[in-house]
Each structure stands twice: as C-alpha cells, then as structure tokens.
LUMKOL-893830 format. One record per residue: y negated, x negated, z of N, C-alpha, C in turn. Coordinates in Angstrom, 1 decimal. Layout:
N
(pt (Y; X; Z); (Y; X; Z); (Y; X; Z))
...
This chain:
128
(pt (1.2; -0.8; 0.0); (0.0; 0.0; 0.0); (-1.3; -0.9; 0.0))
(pt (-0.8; -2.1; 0.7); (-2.5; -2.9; 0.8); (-2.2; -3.6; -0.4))
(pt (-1.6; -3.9; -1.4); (-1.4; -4.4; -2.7); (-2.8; -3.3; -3.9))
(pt (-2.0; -1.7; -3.8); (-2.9; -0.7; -4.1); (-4.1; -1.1; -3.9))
(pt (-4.5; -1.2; -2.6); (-6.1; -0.7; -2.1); (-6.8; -2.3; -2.9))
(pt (-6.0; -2.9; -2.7); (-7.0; -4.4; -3.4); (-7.3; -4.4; -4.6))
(pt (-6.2; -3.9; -5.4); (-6.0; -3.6; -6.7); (-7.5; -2.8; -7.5))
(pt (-7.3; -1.5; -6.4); (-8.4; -0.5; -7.1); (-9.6; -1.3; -6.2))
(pt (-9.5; -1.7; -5.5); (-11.2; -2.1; -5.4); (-11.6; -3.5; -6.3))
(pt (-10.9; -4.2; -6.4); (-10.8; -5.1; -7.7); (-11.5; -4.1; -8.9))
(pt (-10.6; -3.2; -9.1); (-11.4; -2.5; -10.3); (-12.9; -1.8; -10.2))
(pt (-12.8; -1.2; -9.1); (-14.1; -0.6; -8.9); (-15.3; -1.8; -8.5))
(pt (-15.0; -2.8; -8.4); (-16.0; -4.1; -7.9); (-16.6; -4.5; -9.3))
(pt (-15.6; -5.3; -10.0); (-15.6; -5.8; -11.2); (-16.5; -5.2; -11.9))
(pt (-15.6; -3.8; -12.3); (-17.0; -2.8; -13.0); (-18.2; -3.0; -12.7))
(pt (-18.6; -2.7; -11.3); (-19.9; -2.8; -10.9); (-20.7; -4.0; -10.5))
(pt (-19.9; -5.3; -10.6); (-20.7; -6.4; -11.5); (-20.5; -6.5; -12.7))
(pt (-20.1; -5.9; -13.3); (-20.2; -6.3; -14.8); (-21.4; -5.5; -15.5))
(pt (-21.1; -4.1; -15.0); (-22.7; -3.4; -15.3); (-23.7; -3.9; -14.7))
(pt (-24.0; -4.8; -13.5); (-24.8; -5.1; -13.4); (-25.8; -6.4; -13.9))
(pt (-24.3; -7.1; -14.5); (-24.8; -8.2; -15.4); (-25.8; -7.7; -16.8))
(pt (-24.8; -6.8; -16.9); (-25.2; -6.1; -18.4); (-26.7; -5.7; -18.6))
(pt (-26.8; -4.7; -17.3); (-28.3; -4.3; -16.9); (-29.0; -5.1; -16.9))
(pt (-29.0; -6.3; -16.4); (-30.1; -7.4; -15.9); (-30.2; -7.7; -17.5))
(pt (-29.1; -8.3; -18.0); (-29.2; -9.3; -19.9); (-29.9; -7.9; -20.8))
(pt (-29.6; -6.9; -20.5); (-30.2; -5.7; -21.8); (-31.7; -5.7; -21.2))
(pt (-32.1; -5.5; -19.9); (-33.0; -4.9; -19.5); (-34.1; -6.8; -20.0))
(pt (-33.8; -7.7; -19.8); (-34.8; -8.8; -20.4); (-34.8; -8.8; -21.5))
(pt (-33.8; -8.1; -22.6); (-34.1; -8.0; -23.9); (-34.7; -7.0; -24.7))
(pt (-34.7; -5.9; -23.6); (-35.4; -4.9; -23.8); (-37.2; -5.0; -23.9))
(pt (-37.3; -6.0; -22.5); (-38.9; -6.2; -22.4); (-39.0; -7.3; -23.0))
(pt (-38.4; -8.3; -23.6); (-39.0; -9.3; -24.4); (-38.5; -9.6; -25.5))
(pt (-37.8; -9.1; -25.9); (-37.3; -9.0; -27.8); (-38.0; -7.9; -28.4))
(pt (-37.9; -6.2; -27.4); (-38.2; -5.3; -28.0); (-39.6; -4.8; -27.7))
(pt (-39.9; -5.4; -26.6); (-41.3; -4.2; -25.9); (-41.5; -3.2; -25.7))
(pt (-40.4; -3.1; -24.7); (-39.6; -1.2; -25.3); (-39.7; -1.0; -23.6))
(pt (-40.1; -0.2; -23.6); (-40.0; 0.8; -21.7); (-38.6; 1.6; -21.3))
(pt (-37.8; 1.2; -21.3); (-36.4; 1.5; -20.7); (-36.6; 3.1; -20.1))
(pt (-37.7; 3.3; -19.3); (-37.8; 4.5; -18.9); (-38.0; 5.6; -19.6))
(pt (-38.4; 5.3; -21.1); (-38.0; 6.2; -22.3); (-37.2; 5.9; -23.0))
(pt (-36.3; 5.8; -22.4); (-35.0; 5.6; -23.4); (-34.5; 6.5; -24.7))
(pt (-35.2; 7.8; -24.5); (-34.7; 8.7; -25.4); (-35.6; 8.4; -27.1))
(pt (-36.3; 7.7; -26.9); (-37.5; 7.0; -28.1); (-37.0; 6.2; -29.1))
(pt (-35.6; 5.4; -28.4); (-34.8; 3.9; -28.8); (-34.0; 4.7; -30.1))
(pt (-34.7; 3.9; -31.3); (-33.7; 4.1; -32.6); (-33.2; 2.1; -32.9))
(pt (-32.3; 2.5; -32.9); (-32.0; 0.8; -32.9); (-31.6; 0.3; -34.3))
(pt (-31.6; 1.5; -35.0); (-31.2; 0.7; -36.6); (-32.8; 0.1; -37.1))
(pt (-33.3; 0.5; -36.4); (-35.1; -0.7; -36.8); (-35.0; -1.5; -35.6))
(pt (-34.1; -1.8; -34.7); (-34.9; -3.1; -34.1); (-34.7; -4.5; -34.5))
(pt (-34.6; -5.0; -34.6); (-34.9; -6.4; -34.4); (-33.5; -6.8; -34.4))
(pt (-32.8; -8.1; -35.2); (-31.7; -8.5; -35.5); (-31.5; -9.2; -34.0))
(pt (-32.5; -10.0; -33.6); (-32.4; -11.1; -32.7); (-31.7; -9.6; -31.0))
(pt (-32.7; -8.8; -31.1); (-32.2; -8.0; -29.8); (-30.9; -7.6; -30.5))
(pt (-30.3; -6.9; -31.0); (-29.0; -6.4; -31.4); (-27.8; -7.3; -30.9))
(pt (-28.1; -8.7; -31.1); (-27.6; -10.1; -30.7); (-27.6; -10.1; -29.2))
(pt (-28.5; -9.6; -28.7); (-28.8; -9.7; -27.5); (-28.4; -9.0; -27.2))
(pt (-28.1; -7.7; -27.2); (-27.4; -6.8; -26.9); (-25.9; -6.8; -27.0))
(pt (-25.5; -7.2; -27.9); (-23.6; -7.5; -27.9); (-23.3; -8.7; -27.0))
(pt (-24.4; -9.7; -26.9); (-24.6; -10.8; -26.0); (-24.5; -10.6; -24.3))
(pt (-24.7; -9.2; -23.6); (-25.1; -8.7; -22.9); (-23.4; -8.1; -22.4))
(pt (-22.8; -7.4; -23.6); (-21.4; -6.9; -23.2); (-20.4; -8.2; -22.9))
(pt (-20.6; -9.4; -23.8); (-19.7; -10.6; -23.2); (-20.1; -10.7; -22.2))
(pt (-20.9; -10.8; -21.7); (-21.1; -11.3; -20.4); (-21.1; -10.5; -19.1))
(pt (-21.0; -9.0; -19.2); (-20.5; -7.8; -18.8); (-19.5; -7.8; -18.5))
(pt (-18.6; -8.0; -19.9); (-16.9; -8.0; -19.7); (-16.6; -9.3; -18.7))
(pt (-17.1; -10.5; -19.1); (-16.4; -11.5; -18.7); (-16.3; -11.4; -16.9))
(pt (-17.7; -11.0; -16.9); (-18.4; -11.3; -15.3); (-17.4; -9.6; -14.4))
(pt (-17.3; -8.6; -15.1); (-16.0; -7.9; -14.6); (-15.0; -8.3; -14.2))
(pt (-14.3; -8.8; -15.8); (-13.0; -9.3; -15.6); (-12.8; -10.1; -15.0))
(pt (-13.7; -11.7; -14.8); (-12.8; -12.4; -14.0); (-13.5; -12.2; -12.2))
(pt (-14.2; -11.1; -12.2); (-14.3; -10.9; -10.8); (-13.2; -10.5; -10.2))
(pt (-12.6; -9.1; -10.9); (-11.5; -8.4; -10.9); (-10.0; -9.2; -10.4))
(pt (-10.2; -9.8; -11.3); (-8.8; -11.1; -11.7); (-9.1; -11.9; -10.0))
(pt (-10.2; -12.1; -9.6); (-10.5; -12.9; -8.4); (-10.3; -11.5; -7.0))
(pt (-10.7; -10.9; -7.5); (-10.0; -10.5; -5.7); (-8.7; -9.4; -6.0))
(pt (-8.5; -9.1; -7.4); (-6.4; -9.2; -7.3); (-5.8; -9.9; -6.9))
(pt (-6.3; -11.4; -6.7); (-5.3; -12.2; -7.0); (-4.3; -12.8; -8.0))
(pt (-5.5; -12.7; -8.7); (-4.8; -12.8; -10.3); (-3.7; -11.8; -11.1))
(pt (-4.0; -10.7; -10.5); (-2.8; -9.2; -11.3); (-4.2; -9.1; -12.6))
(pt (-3.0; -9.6; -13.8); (-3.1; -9.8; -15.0); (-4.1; -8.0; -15.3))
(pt (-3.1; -7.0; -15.0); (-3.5; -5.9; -15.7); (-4.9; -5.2; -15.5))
(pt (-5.5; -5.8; -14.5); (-6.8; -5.7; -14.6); (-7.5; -6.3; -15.4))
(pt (-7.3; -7.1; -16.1); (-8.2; -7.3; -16.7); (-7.7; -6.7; -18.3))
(pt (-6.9; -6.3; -18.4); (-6.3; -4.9; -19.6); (-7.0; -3.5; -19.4))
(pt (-7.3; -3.4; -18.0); (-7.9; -2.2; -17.6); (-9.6; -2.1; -17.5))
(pt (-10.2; -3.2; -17.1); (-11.7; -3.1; -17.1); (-11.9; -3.8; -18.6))
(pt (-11.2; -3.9; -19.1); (-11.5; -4.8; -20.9); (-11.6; -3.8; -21.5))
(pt (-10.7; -3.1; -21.1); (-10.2; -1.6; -21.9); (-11.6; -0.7; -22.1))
(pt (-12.1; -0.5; -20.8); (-12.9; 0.5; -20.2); (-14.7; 0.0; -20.6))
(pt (-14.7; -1.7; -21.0); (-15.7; -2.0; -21.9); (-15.7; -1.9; -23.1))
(pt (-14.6; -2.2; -23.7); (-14.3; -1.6; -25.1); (-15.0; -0.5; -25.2))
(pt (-14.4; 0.7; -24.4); (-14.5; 1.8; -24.7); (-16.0; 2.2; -24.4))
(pt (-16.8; 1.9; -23.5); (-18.0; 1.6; -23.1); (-19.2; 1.2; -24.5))
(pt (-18.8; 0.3; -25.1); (-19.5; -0.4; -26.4); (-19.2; 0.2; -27.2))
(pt (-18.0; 1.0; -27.4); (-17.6; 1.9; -28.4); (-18.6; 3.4; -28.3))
(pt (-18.9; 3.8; -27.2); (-19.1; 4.7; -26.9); (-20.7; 4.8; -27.2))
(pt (-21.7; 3.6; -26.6); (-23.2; 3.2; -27.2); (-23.6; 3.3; -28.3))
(pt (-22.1; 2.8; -29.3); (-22.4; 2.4; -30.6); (-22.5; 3.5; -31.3))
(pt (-21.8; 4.8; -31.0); (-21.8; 5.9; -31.7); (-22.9; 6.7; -30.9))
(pt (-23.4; 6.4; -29.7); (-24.3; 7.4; -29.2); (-25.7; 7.2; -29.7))
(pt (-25.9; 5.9; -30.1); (-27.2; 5.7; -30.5); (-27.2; 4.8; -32.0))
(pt (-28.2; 5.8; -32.7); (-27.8; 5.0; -34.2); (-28.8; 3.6; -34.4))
(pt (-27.0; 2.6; -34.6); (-27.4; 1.3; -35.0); (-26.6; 0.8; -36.5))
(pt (-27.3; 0.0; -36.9); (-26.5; 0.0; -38.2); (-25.4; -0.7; -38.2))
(pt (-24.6; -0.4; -39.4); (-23.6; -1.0; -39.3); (-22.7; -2.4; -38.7))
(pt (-23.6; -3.2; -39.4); (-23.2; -4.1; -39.0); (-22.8; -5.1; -37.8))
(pt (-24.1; -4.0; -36.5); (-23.4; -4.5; -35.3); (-22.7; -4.1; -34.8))
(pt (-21.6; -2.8; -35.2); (-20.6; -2.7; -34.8); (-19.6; -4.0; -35.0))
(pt (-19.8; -5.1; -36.1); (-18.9; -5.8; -36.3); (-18.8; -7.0; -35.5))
(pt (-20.3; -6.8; -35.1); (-20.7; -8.2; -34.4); (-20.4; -7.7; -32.6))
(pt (-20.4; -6.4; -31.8); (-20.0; -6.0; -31.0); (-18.8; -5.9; -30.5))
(pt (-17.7; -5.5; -31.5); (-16.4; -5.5; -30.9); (-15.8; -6.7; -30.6))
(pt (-16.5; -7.8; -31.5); (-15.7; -8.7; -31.3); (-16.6; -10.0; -30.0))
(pt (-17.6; -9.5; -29.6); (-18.3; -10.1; -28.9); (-17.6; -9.4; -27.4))
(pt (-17.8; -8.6; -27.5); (-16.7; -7.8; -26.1); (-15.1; -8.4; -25.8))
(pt (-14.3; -8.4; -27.2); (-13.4; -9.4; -27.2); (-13.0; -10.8; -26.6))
(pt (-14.2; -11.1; -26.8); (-14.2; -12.4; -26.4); (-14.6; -12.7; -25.0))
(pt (-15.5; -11.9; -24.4); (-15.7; -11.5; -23.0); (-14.7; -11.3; -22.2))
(pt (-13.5; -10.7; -23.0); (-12.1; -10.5; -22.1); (-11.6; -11.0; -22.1))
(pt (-11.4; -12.6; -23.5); (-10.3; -13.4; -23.4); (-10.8; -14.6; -22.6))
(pt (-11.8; -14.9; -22.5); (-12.1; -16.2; -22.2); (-11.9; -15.7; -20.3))
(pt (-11.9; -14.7; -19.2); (-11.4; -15.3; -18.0); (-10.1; -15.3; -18.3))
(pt (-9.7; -14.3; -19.5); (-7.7; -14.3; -19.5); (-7.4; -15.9; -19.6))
(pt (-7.9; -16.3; -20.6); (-7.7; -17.6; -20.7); (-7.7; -18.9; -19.8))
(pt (-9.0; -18.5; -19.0); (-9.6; -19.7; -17.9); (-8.3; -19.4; -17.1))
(pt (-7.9; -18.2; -16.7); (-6.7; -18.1; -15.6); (-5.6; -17.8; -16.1))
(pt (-5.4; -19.0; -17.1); (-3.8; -19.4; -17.7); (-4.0; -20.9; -17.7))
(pt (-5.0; -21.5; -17.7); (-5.1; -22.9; -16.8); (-4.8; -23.6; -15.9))
C-alpha cells in the first residue's frame, strides 16, 4: 500500500512541477518574444506569431516533460511506468493546445517531437 501512495504522489508532484516549469518558460516568452498579456488569453491567434515564440513554446513542453518526468522517476524510486504515464499525459496536453488554439501547421511537427524528447532524455539519464 505504501508502494501505491508513493507512486500516485510521484505522479501528482511531477505534473505539478512540470506545469510549473512550463508556466514560468511560456509566460517569459509570452512577455518577451510576444508582448502579449496572458490575462487575455482569449485574443492569442498563434498562426501570426512569431517563429522564434512557437520555438519557445514547444521549447517550454521539453522542459515540462522532462522536469515531470524525471521528478516522478525520483520520488518512485525509479518505477519506469511513470514516466509512460506523465509522458503520456503531456503528449496528450500539447496535443490538446495544438488543436485548441489555431497554430499553423508546422508546429505541430516541431512540437511532438520536442515533447518526445523531453521524455526520453530522464528515461535515458536513468538507464545510466
């Protein structure tokens, strides 16, 4: 049972540093790539912003995912499947942005795979 409780708080922690990485990296790119007030978020058309923020924005999910994942991975005690499970749940997270707000195509290409990479590199660090 104390296996369980570590487990889900590993996941529930992780998440919530990794959104909080995300917030801090979007929100400087927000006020200094875009010049954009976050508090009106409902104004943000992102197929005109700026190549450099879009960058910064998928830039923002690596480092999301990773700062999750290998949180997660650190107070499981290294149970692999968390980091299958909060990878999963940023995927699905960046998946979900990408259709909610119209950006053009091509950062979907540059986003999945920047999220990807966010999950392999703690998988990786903790197979060392």
């Amino acid at each position: 049972m104390e296996d369980i409780r570590k487990r889900a708080i590993a996941l529930v922690v992780g998440i919530i540093v990794g959104a909080i990485v995300m917030a801090i990296l979007q929100g400087l790119a927000y006020r200094f790539l875009l010049d954009f007030d976050i508090r009106n978020i409902s104004s943000l058309d992102a197929s005109e912003a700026p190549v450099l923020a879009l960058i910064a924005l998928a830039v923002s999910y690596t480092f999301g995912a990773w700062s999750a994942i290998a949180t997660g991975l650190k107070i499981s005690g290294g149970w692999r499947f968390i980091a299958v499970l909060i990878g999963g749940l940023f995927l699905i997270g960046a998946l979900l942005n990408y259709l909610s707000i119209p950006y053009p195509f091509w950062f979907l290409l540059v986003l999945i795979p920047a999220v990807v990479v966010g999950i392999a590199i703690p998988i990786r660090r903790m197979k060392d």
